[in-house]
C-alpha positions in Angstrom: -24.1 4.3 -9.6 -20.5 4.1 -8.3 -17.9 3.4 -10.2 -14.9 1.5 -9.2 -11.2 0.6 -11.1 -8.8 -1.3 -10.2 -5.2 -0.1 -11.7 -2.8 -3.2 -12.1 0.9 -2.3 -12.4 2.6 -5.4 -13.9 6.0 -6.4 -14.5 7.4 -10.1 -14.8 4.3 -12.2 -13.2 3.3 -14.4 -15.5 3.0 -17.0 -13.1 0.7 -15.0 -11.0 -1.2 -12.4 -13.0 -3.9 -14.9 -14.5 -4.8 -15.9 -10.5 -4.7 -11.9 -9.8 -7.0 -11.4 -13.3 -9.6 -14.2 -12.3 -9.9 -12.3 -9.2 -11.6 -9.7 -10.1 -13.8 -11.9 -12.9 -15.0 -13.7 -10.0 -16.2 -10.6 -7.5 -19.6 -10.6 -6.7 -19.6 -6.8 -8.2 -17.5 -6.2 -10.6 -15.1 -3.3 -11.0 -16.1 -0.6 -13.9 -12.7 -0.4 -14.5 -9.7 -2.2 -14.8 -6.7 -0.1 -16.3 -3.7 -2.7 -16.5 0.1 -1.0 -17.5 2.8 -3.4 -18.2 5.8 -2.1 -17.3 8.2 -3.4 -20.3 8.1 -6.8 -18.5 10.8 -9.2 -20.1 8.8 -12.6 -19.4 5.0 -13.6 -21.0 3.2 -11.4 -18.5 1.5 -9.3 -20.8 0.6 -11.9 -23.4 -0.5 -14.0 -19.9 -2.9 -11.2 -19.2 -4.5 -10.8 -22.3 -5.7 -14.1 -22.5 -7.0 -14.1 -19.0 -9.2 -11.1 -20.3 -10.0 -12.9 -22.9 -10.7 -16.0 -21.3 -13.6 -13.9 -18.6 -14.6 -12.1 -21.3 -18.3 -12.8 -20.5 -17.9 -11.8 -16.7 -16.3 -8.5 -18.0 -18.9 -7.7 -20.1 -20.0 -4.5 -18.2 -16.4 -3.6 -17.6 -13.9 -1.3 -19.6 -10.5 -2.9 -19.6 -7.3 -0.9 -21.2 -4.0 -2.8 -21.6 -1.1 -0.7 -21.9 2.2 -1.6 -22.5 5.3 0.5 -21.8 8.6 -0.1 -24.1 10.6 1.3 -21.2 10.6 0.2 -17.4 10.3 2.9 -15.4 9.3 1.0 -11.8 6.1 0.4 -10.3 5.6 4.1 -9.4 5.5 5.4 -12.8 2.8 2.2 -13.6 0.4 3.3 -10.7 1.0 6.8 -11.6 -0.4 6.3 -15.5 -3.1 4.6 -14.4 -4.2 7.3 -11.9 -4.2 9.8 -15.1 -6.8 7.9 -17.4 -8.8 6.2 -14.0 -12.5 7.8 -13.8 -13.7 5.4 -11.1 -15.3 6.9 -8.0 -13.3 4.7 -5.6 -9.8 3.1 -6.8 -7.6 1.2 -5.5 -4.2 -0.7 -6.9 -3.7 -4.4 -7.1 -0.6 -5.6 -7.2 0.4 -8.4 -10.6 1.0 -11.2 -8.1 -1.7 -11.1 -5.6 -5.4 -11.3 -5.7 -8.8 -10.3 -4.0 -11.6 -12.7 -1.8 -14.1 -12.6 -3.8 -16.7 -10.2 -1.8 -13.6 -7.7 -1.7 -14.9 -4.8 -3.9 -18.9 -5.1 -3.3 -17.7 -5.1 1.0 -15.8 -2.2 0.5 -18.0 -0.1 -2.0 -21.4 -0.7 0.4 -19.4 0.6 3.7 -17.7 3.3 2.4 -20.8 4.3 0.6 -23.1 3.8 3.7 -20.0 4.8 6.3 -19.2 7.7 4.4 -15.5 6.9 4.2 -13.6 8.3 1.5 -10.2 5.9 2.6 -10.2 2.7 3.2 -7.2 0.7 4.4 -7.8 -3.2 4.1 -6.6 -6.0 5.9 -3.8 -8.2 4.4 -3.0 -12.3 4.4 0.3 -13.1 3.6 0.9 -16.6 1.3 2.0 -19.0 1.9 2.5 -18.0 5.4 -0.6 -17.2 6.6 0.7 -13.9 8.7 -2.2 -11.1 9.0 -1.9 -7.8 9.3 -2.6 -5.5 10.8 -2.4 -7.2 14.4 -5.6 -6.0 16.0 -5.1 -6.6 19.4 -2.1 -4.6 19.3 -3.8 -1.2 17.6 -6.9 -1.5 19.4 -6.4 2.0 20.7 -6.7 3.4 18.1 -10.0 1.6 16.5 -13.6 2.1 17.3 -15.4 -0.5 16.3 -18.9 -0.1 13.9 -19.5 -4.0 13.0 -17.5 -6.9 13.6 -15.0 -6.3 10.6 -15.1 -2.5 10.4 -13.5 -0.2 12.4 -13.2 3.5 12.6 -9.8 5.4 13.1 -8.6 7.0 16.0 -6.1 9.7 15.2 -5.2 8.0 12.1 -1.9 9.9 11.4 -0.6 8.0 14.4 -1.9 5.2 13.8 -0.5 4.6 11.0 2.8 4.9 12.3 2.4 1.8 14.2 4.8 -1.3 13.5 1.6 -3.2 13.5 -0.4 -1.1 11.3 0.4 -2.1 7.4 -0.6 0.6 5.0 0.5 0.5 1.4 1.9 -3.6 1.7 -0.3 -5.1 -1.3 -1.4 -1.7 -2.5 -4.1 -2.6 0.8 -6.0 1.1 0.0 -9.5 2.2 -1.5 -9.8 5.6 -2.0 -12.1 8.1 -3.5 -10.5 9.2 -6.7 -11.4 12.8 -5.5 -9.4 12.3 -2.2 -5.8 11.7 -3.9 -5.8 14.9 -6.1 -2.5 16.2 -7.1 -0.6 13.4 -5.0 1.2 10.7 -7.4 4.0 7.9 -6.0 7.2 8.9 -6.2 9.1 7.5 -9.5 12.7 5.7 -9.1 11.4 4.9 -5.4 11.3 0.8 -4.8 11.5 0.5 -1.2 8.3 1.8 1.0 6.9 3.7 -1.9 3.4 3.0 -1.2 3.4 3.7 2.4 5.0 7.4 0.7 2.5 8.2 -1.6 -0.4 6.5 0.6 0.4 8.5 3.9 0.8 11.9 1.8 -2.8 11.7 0.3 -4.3 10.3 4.2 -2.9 13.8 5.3 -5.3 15.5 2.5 -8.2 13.2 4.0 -7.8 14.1 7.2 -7.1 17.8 6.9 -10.8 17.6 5.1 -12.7 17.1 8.7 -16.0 16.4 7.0 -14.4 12.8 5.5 -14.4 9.6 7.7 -11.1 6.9 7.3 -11.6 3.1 8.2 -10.3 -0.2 8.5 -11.9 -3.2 7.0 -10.4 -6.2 8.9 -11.2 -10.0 7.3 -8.0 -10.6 5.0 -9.6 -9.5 2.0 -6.5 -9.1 0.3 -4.2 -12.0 0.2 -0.3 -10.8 -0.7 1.6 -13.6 -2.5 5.2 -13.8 -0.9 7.4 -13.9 -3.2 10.9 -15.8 -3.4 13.8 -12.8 -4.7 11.3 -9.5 -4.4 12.4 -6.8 -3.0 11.5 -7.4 0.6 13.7 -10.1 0.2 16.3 -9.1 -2.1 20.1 -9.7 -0.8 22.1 -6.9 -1.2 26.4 -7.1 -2.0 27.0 -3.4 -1.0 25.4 -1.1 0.8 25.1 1.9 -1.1 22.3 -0.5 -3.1 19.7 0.4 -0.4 18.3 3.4 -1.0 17.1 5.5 1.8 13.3 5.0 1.7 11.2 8.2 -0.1 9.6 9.1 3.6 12.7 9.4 5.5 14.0 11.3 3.1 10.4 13.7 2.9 10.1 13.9 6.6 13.0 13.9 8.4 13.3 17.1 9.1 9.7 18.0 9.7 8.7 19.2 12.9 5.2 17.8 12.6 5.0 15.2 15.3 2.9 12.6 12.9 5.9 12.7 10.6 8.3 12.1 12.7 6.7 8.9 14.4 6.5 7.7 10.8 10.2 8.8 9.8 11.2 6.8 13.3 9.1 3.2 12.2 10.1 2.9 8.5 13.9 3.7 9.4 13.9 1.0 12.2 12.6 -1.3 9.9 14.6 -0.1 7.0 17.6 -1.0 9.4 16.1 -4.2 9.9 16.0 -4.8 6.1 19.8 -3.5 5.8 21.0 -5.9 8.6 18.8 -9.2 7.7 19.8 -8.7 3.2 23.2 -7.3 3.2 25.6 -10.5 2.8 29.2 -9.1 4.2 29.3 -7.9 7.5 31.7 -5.5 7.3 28.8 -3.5 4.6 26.8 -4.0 7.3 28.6 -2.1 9.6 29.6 0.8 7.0 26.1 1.0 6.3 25.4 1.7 10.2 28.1 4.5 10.4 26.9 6.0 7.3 23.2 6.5 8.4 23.7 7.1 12.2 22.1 10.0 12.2 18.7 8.4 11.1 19.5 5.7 13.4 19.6 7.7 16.1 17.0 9.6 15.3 14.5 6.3 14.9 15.5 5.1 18.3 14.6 8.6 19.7 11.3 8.4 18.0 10.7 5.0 19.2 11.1 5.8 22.6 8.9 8.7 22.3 6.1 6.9 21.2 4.6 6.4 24.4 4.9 9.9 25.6 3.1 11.4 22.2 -0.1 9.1 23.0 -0.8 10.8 26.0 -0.9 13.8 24.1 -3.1 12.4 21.7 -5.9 12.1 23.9 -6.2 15.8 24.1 -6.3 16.7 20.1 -9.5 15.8 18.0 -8.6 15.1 14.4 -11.3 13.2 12.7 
């Protein structure tokens, strides 16, 4: 039988973490697993959680739940990271303390990637209370081939990824097989973009290994709970607070095309996030002069876009 866990990295959601908890009591198949590591939150969250175990103690029944609770906080990162160390699912994948899974989530994804063969999984987001999707279909359609109405094969999936309407690692929206992410582990200290970091350097294992399949399972199984003052949204007084995301830094000097279209679409929207959360205008600007070069560099990469699917078409990856 296949064993799945679920690895919860919490910190200060005690509003949300008993909806996220109840989740996964209601699935129609339940996870083998669920490692949960508080990261030294400051608010009820742990105590919260507890008691939601406690409280679906009957529908976990049949699976092993460890609590663990860190005295210092050392970012999401080092959460996800512990809980990769102790895991022994076959499949994994992280759930975030303040969002939650449809209920048919984990028994949809374990019977296609069983039957499918696919070792990585990347999953559809909702956003609430906004109701946004992602990814937009129509606009990656390229790069899918379809095998039923809510699963899709990836075309090229290095490039695909690097679309600005392809979400990977928003709502920790991965299922991998534990064998698949190996020595790979998120980058501590990183807050901006970290899972998209960590989640593109293990798809790079998976596709290097031409005997694995990657997919995309559409349907909004995973619904992302915006969040009023998180770090998408977090207002910054100077600029030196924004840090430049782990990715950029990792890739921008590659000379791996793939890298470089990735490098380009998280610095444009890091950009985006510089110029829509820094208050004063004049750190705005500063901010601009200070990171030209990546600037530059992202509209170069932009603009080449177009030219590097046409080469595409002649390269096989999967």
């Amino acid at each position: 039988m296949l064993r799945y866990t679920v690895v919860i990295p919490l910190f200060n959601k005690e509003k949300y973490i008993a909806k996220t908890i109840s989740s996964l009591a209601f699935q129609t198949k339940k996870p083998h697993e669920i490692i949960l590591v508080d990261d030294a939150s400051t608010d009820a969250s742990l105590e919260v959680a507890k008691n939601s175990f406690l409280m679906h103690n009957e529908a976990f029944s049949t699976t092993k739940i460890e609590t663990i609770a860190l005295t210092k906080n050392s970012g999401p990162g080092n959460a996800r990271n512990i809980g990769l160390e102790i895991a022994t699912g076959d499949f994994i994948s992280f759930l975030d303390g303040d969002d939650y899974y449809e209920k048919e989530f984990i028994e949809t994804a374990v019977k296609y990637m069983f039957k499918e063969q696919i070792n990585f999984l990347v999953v559809g987001i909702k956003l609430n209370p906004s109701g946004v999707e992602y990814p937009e279909i129509k606009k990656i359609k390229q790069h899918l081939t379809p095998i039923n109405n809510e699963l899709f094969g990836l075309h090229h999936p290095l490039f695909a990824v690097s679309s600005p309407y392809f979400f990977m690692g928003r709502g920790s929206n991965v299922v991998v097989a534990r064998k698949c992410i190996g020595s790979h582990r998120y980058e501590v200290g990183s807050l901006l973009n970290e899972g998209v970091d960590f989640w593109y350097r293990v798809l790079k294992s998976v596709v290097e290994n031409k005997a694995t399949s990657i997919g995309l399972l559409t349907g909004s199984y995973i619904r992302v709970t915006e969040v009023q003052g998180s770090l998408s949204r977090k207002k910054y007084a100077h600029w030196k607070e924004l840090n430049i995301p782990p990715t950029v830094r990792r890739y921008e000097r590659s000379d791996n095309p793939f890298d470089l279209q990735l490098v380009g679409m998280l610095s444009l929207r890091w950009f985006g996030h510089a110029m829509k959360n820094l208050e004063d205008i004049n750190h705005k600007i500063i901010f601009t002069y200070h990171h030209k070069k990546i600037w530059i560099k992202a509209l170069v990469y932009k603009l080449k876009r177009r030219f590097v699917k046409t080469k595409l078409k002649a390269q096989v990856i999967l």
